[in-house]
C-alpha positions as CSV (number, residue, x, y, z in Angstrom):
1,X,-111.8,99.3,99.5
2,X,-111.1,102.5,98.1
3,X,-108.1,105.1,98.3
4,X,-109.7,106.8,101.1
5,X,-109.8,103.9,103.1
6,X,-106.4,102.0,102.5
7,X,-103.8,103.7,101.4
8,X,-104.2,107.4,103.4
9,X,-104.2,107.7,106.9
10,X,-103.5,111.4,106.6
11,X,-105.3,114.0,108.5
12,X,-106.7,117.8,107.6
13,X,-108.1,119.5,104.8
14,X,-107.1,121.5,102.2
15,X,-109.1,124.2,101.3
16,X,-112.4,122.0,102.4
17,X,-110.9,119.0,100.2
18,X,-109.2,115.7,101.9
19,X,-105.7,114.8,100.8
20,X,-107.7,111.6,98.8
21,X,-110.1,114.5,97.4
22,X,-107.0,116.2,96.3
23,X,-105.3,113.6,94.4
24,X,-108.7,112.3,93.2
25,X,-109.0,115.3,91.5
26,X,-105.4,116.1,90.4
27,X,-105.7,112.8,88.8
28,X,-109.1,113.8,86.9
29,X,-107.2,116.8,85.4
30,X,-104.5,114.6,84.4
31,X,-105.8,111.7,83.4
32,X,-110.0,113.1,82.7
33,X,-112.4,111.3,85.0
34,X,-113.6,108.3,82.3
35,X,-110.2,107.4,82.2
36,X,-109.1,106.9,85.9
37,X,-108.1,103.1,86.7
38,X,-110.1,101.4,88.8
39,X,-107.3,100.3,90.8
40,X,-106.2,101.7,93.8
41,X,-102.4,101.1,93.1
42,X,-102.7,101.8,89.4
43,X,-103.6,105.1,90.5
44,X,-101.2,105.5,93.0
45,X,-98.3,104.8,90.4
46,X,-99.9,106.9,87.5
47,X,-99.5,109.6,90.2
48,X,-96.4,109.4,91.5
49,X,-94.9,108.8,88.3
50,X,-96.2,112.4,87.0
51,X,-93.8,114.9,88.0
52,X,-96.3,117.1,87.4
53,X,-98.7,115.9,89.8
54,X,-96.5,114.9,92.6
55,X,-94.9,118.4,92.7
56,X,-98.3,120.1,92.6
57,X,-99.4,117.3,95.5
58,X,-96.2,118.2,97.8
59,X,-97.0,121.5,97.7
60,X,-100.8,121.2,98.5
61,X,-99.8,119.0,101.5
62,X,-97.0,121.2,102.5
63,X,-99.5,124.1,102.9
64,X,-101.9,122.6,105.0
65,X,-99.4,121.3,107.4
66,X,-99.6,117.6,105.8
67,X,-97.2,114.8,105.5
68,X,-95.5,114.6,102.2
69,X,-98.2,113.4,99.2
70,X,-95.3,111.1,98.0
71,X,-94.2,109.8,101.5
72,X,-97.6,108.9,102.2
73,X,-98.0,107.1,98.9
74,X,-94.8,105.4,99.0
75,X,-95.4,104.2,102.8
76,X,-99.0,102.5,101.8
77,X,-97.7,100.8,98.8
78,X,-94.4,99.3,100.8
79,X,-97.0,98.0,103.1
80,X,-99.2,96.2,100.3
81,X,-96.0,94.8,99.2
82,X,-94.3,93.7,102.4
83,X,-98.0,92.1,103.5
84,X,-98.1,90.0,100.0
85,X,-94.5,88.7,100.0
86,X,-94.7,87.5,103.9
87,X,-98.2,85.4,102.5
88,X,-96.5,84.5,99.8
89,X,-93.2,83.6,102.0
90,X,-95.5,81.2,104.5
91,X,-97.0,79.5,101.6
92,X,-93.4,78.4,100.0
93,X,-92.4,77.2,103.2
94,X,-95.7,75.4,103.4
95,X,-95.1,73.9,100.1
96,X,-91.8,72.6,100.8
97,X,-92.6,71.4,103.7
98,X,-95.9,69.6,102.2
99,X,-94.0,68.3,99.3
100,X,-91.1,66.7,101.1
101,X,-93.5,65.3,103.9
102,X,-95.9,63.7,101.5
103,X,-93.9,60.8,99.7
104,X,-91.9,60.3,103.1
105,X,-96.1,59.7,105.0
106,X,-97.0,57.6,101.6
107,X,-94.0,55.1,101.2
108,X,-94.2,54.5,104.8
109,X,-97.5,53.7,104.5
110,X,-96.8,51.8,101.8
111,X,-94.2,49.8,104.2
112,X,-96.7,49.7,107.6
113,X,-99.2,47.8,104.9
114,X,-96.6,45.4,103.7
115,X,-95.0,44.7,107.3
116,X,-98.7,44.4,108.6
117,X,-99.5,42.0,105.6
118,X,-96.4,39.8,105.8
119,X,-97.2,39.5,109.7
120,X,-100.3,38.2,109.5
121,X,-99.7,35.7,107.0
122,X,-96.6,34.9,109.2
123,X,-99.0,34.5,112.2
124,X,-101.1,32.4,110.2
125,X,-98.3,29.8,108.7
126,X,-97.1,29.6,112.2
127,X,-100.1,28.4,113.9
128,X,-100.7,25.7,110.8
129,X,-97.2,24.7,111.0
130,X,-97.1,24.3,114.7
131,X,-101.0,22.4,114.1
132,X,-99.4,20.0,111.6
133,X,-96.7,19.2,113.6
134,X,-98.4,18.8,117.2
135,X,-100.5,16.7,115.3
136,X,-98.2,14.1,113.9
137,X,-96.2,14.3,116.8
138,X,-98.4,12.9,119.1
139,X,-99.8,10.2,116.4
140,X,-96.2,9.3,116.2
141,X,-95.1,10.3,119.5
142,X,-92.6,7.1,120.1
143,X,-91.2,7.3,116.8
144,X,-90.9,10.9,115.8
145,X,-88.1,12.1,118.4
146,X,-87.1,14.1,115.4
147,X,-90.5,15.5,114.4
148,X,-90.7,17.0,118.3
149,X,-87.0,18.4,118.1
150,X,-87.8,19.8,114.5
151,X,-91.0,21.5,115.5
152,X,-89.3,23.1,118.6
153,X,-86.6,24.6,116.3
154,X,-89.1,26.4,113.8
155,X,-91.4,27.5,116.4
156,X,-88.6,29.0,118.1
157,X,-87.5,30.4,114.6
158,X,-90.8,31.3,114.0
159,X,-91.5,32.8,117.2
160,X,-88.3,35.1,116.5
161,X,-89.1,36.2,113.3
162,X,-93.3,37.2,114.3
163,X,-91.6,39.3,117.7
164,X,-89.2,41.0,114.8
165,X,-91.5,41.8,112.2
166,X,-93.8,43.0,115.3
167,X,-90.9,45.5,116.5
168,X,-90.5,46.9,113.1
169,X,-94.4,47.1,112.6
170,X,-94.7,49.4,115.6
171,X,-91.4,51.7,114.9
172,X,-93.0,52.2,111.7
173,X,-96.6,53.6,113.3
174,X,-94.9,55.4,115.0
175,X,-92.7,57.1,112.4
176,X,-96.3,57.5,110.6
177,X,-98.1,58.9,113.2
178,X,-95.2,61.6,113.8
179,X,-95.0,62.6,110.6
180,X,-98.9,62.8,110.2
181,X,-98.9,64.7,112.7
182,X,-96.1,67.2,111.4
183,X,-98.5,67.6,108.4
184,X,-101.8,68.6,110.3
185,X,-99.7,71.2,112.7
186,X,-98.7,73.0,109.4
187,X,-101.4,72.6,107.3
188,X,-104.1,74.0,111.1
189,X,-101.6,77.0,111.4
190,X,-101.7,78.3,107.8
191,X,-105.0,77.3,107.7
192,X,-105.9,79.5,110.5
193,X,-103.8,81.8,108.7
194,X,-106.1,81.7,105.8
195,X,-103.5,80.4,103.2
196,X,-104.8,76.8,103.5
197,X,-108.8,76.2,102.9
198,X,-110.7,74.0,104.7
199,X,-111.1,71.4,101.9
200,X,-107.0,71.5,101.3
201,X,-106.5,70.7,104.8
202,X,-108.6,67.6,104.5
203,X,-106.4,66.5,101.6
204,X,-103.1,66.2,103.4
205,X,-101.7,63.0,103.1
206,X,-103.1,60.2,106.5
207,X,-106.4,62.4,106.3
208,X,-108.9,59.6,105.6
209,X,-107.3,57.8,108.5
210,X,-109.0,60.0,110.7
């Protein structure tokens, strides 16, 4: 956009000239039309900084019943500055959220795969154990008393040890899912907020879990 259309809200003329026509114009004499910035706030601050042409502004805008030429300036470039640091202000936050949630989501990934892993191999030994035994048990059935009692004590040692490793297995999906879930809450609001794009919000850590 141009000056006319975001920094001065003003109303009234001056002589047939807006307040923007006005400063454009002070500006030119100041400054000579090939050399004017291109930027809105450049200009802003080349003007407000001239004595000169801040003066001759207030007085322009005093006689045609405007608001203060500096006031006016001042209050638009306040507002550019108080909009930037409250983006930038929810993207820090974002950040330190993002960056103390992500190794907390992968190591406990990291553990779900290991507990998940030792439990089916557990599951596994358990049932060829418990095959083995039941199986030379009952060849030997008179004899091996002590096979029976033996295979009783590690089932029942085995049996603990699968309905532990299950508990723990769980807690930790659930820890996961909860603070997977903290991640897309933050990264859907300041997405929706347009300081998180579409593709950055598929990259949060869990994402390809789906």
């Amino acid at each position: 956009m141009g000056i006319s259309g975001t920094t001065f809200a003003t109303s009234g003329k001056v002589k047939g000239f807006s307040t923007t026509d006005i400063m454009v114009q002070l500006a030119q004499r100041k400054f000579g039309a090939q050399n004017l910035p291109r930027d809105d706030r450049t200009l802003i601050t080349l003007i407000v900084n001239d004595a000169k042409m801040a003066s001759a502004g207030e007085v322009l805008a005093r006689e045609s019943s405007l608001p203060s030429l500096e006031g006016a300036i001042n209050t638009g470039i306040d507002t550019l500055k108080k909009s930037t640091t409250e983006k930038k202000k929810a993207a820090a936050e974002f950040a330190t959220q993002y960056s103390n949630l992500h190794p907390d989501c992968e190591r406990i990934m990291e553990e779900w795969q290991t507990l998940r892993a030792k439990y089916q191999t557990l599951l596994e030994q358990q049932a060829n154990q418990a095959s083995e035994l039941i199986r030379q048990a009952l060849s030997k059935q008179a004899t091996h008393i002590d096979s029976l009692q033996t295979l009783r004590a590690a089932t029942d040692e085995m049996q603990k040890s699968v309905a532990s490793l299950h508990s723990r297995t769980i807690a930790l999906e659930n820890k996961a899912g909860r603070l997977y879930h903290n991640v897309y809450t933050t990264a859907d609001v300041l997405h929706q907020q347009q300081l998180l794009s579409p593709a950055q919000a598929r990259e949060t850590p869990g994402a390809h879990l789906g």
